[in-house]
N, C-alpha and C positions, 0 to 999 in steps of 0.2 A: 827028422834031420833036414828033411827036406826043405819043410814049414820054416825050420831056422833059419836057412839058407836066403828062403826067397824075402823072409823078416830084414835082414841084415841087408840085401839089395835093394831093397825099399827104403832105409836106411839111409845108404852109401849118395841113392841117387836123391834122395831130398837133400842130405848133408850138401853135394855138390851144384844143386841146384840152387840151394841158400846162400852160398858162398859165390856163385855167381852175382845171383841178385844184390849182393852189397858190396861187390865191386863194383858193377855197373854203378849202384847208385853214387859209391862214394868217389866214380866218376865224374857223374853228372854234378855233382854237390861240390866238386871243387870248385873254390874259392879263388879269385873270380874267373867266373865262367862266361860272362858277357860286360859290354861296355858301361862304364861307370858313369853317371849323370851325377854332375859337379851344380848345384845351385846358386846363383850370385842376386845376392838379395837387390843391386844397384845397375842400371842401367851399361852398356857397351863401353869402354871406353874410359873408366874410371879405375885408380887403385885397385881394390878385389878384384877386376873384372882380369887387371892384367897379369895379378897374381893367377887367377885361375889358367890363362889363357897361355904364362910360359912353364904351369906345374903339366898345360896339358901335350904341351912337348914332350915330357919323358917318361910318360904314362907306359906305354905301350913296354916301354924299356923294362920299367924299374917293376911292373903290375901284371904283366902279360895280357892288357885290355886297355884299349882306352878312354879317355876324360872326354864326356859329352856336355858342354858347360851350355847352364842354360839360364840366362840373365830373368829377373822376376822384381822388375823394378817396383817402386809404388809403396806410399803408406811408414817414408823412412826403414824402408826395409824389411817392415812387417809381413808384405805379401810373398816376401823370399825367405821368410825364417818360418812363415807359419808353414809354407812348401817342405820348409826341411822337419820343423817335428810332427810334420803330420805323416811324413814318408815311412815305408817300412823300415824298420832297423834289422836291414840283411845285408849292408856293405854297399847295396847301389846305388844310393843317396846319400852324400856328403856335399858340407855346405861350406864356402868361404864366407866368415864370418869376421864385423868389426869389435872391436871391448865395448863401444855404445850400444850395440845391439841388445845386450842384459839391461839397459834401464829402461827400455820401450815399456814393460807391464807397469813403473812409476809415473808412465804418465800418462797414462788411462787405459782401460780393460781393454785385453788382448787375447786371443784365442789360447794362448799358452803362455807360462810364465819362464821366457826362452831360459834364464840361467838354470832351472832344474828337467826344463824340457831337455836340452840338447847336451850333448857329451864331449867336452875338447879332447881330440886327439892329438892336434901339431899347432903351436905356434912357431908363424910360417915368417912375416916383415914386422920391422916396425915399422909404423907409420907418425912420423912425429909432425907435431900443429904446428906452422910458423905465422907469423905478422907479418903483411908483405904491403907495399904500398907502389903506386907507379913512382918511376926515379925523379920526376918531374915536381914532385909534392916536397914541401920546404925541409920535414921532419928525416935527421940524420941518425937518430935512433931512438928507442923506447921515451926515451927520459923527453925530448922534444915534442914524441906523439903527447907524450902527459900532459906538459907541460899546455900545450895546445890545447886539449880535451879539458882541461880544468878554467882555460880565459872564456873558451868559447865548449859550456856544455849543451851534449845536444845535436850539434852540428856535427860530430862524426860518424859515420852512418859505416860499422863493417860487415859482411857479407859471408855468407858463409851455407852449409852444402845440405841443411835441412833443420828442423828445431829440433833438439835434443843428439846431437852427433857431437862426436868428438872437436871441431873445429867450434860448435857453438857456445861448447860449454866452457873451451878452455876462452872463449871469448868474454863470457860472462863472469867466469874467475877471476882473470884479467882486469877487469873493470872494476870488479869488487876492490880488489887487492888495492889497485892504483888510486882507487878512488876517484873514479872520474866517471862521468854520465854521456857514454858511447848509446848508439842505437844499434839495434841488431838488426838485420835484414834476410830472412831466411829465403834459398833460394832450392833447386831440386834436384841441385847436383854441384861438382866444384866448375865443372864449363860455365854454367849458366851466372855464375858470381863473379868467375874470371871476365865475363865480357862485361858484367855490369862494370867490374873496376874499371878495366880497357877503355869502357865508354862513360866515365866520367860519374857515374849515378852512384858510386859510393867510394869512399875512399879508403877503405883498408878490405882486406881481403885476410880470411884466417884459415890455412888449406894445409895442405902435405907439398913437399920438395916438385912431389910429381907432376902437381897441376900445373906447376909454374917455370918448371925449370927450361922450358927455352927462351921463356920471356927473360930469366933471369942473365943467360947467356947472351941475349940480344941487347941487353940493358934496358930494356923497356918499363922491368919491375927489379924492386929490391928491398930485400927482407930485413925487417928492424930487431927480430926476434924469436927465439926456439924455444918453445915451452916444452923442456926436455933437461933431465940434471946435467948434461954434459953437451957438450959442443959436436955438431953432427960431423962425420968425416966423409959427407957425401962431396963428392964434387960440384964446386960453385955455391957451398954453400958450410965449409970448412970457417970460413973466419967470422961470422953468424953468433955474434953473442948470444948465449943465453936468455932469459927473464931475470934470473935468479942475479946474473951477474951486472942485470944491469935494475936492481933493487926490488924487484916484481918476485914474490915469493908465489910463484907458478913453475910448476913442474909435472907434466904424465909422462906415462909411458905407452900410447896409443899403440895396438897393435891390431894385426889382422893373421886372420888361425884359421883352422879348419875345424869343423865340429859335424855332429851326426846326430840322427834321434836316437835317444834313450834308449837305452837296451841291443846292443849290438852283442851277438853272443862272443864269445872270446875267440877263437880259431878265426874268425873274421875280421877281427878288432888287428890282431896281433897279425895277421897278415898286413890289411892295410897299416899301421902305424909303420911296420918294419920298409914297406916301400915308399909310406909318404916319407922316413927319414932320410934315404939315400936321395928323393926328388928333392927334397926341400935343400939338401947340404952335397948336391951337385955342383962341381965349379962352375958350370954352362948358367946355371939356373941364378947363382949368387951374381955373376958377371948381369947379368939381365937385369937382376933384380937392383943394383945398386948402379946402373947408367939410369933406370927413371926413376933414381931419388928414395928407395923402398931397401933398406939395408936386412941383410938375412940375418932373424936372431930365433933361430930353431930351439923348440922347448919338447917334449917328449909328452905321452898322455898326463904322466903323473905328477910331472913340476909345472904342464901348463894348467892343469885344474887349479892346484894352488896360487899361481899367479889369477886365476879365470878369479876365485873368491876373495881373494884380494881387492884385484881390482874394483870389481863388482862394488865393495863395501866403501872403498875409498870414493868410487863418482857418486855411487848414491847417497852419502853422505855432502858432495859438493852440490848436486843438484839441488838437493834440500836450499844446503845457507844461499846457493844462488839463488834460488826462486823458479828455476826454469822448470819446474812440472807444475808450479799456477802457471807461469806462462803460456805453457803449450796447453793447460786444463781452458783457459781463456779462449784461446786460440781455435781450438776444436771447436767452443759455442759458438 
């Protein structure tokens, strides 16, 4: 009886001692338990960079940790995507990510092939491409710049924020469509194009709302065109024909999202998706987003993957008939 007794204490006290140790753990194991490092594959100061910089406003709020955003310029973004699927996938690496960023493996060998390396969770802005010229320049819209580009090919030199990115492809679409012989001028970010425009050294500029919009407000530039199915409702930039509607059969849907490495277990996934939905469809966050031209169009994990393959097949498919992966295959040698 005895022997039973002290069996059954022995028992009682491991059973309680076991039951401690996985509360403790599944203390320590909550999700998230320290601050989240945000990667921006592009320099300070650019679209992503400001997306990260006002999702890391309400971090604290909506995650109970906050957003440590940590720019990883260089290589068209390669050195900040390769950062993101090479990171563990346990919730503390997530990456602000462009729709260009999946054609990077078509135009030459890359450490990973980002559209099955990385996992969309939130599509967070659009970012839509416009033609924008200084107001000084003769051309009062699309059909002029054409018209121009076709007496004199050659001579129009546009600028744009790296080879293979969304402003250059929709640049070279463009060109195809219209039929005209523009030159492209790749630069290492949309600053670095805005001032070649400013300062005379090329004459079209093909960027997002964001880069330009106090030039626009100053009148200093003014945009001939929005490669986008509908007409943007950004401020100063509402009455902005189309391509489409002014005979340019050019249309994306550029956007910028969030995404993570492969393999996030679900209890983590499902955490952050549920707080990046409240950050992303914040009214603070939407007001912010759409004064620097970046209108909030929030997608979920499972309708942004299907936009993610989408798109994915529609640019690589334009990259092709344009030619810009010989280009940039050129370009590399």
């Amino acid at each position: 009886m005895a022997e039973t007794n002290r069996i059954l204490l022995i028992t009682l006290v491991i059973f309680w001692c076991l039951t401690i140790m996985t509360r403790s753990c599944g203390t320590e194991a909550k999700y998230p338990a320290k601050p989240i490092t945000v990667i921006v594959p592009f320099a300070a100061g650019g679209g992503l960079d400001m997306v990260a910089r006002t999702l890391e406003k309400s971090a604290p709020q909506y995650l109970g940790q906050p957003f440590v955003v940590v720019n990883k310029p260089g290589g068209a973004a390669i050195n900040g995507m390769n950062g993101l699927a090479s990171a563990k996938p346990d919730g503390y690496t997530i990456g602000v990510v462009p729709v260009s960023v999946m054609l990077q493996p078509l135009y030459g060998q890359t450490r990973y092939h980002y559209p099955t390396a990385l996992e969309p969770l939130a599509k967070v802005v659009s970012a839509p491409a416009i033609i924008s010229t200084l107001t000084n320049q003769p051309w009062k819209n699309i059909s002029d710049l054409v018209e121009y580009a076709k007496i004199h090919p050659g001579e129009i030199k546009f600028g744009h924020p790296g080879l293979g990115t969304s402003p250059h492809i929709t640049g070279e679409a463009f060109a195809r469509e219209a039929g005209i012989d523009i030159v492209q001028v790749p630069f290492k970010g949309d600053s670095e194009s805005l001032a070649a425009l400013l300062g005379g050294h090329i004459q079209v500029i093909i960027t997002t709302p964001t880069s330009i919009k106090e030039h626009i407000k100053y009148g200093t530039i003014k945009t001939l065109g929005v490669a986008e199915e509908k007409r943007l409702t950004i401020p100063d930039f509402e009455n902005v024909p189309t391509l489409k509607e002014q005979g340019i059969n050019v249309a994306f849907s550029f956007w910028n999202g969030i995404a993570v490495p492969k393999g996030l277990p679900v209890d983590e996934k499902a955490k952050l998706v549920a707080g990046l939905k409240q950050m992303i469809n914040d009214p603070a966050f939407k007001k912010d987003m759409e004064s620097i031209g970046m209108p909030v169009e929030y997608l979920g994990p499972n309708e942004f993957s299907e936009e993610w393959i989408i798109d994915n097949a529609k640019l690589t498919r334009i990259v092709k008939e344009t030619g810009i992966a010989g280009l940039i295959a050129a370009y590399k040698k």
